[in-house]
N, C-alpha and C positions, 0 to 999 in steps of 0.2 A: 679245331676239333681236339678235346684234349683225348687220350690214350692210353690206357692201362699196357704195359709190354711188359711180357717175362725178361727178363734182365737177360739170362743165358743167349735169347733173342739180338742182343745189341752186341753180343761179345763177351759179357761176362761171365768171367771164372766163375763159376756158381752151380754147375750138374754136381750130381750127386759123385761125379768120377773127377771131380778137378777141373773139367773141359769145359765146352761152353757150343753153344749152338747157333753161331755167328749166321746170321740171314742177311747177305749184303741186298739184294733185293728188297726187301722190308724196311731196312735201315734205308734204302734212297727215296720208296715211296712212300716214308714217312714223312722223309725231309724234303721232298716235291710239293708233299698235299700240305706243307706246313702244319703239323703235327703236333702238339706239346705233349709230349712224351713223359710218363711217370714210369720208369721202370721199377720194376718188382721183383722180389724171391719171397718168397712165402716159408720156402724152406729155410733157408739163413734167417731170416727172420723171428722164425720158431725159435730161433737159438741150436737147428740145427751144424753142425761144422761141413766146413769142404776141404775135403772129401769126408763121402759120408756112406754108409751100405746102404745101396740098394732095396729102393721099398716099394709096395704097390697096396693097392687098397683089395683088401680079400674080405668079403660079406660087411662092410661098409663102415669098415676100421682099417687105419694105413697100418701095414707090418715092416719091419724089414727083412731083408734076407735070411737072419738068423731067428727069426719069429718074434722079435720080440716090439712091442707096441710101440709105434714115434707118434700114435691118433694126435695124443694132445699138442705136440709139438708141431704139427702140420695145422689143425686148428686154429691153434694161439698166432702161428704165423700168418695165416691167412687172412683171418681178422684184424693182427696189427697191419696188416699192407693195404686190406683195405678203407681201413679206420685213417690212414697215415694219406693215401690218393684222394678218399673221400671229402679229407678234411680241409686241403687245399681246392677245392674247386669240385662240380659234376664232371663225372667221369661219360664221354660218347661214347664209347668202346673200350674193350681189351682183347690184345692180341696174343695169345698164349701157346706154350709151347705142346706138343700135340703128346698124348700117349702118356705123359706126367702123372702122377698121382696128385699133385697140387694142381698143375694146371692144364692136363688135358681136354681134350671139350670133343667130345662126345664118342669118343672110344680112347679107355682107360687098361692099362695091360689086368689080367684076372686075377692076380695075389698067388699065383704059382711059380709063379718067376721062370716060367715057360716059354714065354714071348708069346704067350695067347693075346690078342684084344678082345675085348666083348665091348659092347654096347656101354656107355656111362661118361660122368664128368670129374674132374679133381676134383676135390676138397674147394682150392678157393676158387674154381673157375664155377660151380655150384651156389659159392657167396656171392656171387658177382651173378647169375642167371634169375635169382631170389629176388634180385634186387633190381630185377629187369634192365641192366647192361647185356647189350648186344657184347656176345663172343666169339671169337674167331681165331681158327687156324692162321699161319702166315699166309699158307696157301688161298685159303676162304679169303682173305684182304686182299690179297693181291691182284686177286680174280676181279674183285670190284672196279678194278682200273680207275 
């Protein structure tokens, strides 16, 4: 089974804050169900930096904190990550990181930078649903046993 994984998912330095969203859990039942693992950032990919301000998607363009537009740079990233998974082999899944403006799946924070979620999907987690890949939380996969 190959795998699309948000990178910050495995350990890597790559949140928008420098840190990373290490899931030892996911990292073993990957490597249980033997897994070929593509990790991904959509964001660094964009050409965005790390550390980077804080962004969310408000009426279905990504902002950052200080209002000002990164749309295209989350786009372009999303597209070269999946252009880049795609191109080595069919992707079975991706496992993405939750609440993301790139990769969260199916509740996205609301572009007030309130800590509201509403209802929605990231930028590339959206390219990857279009394109009929199953997507999932860590938690949704893990559930699967």
């Amino acid at each position: 089974m190959r795998v699309v994984v948000s990178a910050c998912l495995l350990g890597r330095n790559c949140k928008y804050n420098g840190g990373n969203n290490l899931c030892d859990d996911l990292v073993a039942a990957l490597e249980e169900r033997g897994c070929e693992v593509v990790a991904v950032c959509p964001e660094v990919a964009g050409g965005l930096p790390t550390p980077r301000l804080l962004s969310e998607i408000r009426s279905g363009v990504v902002v950052n904190e200080v209002g000002e537009s990164v749309d295209e740079a989350f786009r372009a990233g999303a597209a070269a990550e999946l252009a880049r998974a795609s191109h080595t082999g069919e992707i079975d899944a991706a496992i993405l990181q939750p609440r993301s403006p790139s990769c969260g799946v199916g509740s996205i924070y609301d572009g007030t930078f309130s800590g509201v979620l509403v209802r929605g999907d990231g930028v590339f987690a959206s390219m990857l649903n279009e394109r009929g890949v199953p997507v999932f939380s860590p938690q949704e996969f893990l559930a699967q046993g």
